[in-house]
C-alpha positions as CSV (number, residue, x, y, z in Angstrom):
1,X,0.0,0.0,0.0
2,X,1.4,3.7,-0.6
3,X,-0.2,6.8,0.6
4,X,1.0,10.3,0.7
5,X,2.5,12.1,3.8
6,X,-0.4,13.9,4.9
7,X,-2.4,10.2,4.6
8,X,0.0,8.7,6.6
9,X,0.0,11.2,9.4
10,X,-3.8,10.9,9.6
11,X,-4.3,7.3,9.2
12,X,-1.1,6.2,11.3
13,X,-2.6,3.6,13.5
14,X,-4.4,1.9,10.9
15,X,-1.2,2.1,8.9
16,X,0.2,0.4,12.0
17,X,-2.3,-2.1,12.0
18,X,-1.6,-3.2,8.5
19,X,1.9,-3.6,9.1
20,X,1.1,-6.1,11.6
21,X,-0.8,-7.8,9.6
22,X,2.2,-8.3,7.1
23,X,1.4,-5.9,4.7
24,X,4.3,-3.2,3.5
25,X,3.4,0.8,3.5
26,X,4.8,3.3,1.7
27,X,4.7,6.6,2.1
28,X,5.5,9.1,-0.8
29,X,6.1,13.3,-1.1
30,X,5.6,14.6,-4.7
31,X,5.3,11.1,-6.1
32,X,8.2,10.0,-4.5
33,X,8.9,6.7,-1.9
34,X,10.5,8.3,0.9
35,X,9.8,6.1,3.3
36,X,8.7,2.1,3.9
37,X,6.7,0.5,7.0
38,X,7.7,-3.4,7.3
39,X,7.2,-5.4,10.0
40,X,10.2,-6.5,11.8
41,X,12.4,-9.5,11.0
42,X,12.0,-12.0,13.9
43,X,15.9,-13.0,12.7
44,X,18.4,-13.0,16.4
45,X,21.9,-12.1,16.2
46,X,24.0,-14.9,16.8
47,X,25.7,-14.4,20.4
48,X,29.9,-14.7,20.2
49,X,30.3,-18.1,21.5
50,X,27.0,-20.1,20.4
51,X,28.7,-22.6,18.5
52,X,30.8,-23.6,21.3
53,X,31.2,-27.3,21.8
54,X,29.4,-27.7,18.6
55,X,32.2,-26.9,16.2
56,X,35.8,-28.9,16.7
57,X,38.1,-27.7,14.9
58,X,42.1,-28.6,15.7
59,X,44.7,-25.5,16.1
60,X,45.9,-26.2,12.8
61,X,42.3,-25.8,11.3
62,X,42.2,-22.7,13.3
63,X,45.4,-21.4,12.0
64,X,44.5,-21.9,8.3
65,X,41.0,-20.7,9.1
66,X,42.3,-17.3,9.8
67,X,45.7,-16.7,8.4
68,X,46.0,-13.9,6.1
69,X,45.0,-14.4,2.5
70,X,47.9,-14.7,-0.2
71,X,48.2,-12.1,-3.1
72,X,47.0,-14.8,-5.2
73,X,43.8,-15.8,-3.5
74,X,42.8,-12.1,-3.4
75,X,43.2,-11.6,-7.2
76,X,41.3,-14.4,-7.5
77,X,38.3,-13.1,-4.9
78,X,38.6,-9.9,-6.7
79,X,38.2,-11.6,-10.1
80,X,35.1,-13.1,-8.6
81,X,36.6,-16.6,-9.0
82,X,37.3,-17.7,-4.9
């Protein structure tokens, strides 16, 4: 649904109620989308830590996990082929 400013001021808590619902609002100036009502993603952050116990991985996995990339590996992320 889109409606204009002006609409959006007067109808707000309907506008709300849509939103609940699942429905996206827009709200336009001069014919213009300057702004988008969406209902929250229910998505969590993961917490640092959460896949403790869960992943195993040896000190040598870790140290080729994160050790810097080489020049070569870069070109190739770059190229779009890593």
């Amino acid at each position: 649904m889109t409606v204009s400013v002006t609409e959006a001021k007067n109808k707000l808590t309907r506008l709300l109620m849509a939103v609940e619902k699942g429905e996206r609002v827009r709200i336009e100036r001069h014919g213009h989308i300057i702004a988008e009502i969406v209902k929250p993603s229910m998505k969590k952050t993961p917490e640092f830590g959460t896949l403790k116990g869960v992943v195993h991985m040896t000190p040598e996995q870790v140290q080729e996990a994160t050790r810097p990339m080489t020049e070569k590996e870069v070109d190739a992320l770059l190229a779009g082929r890593y």
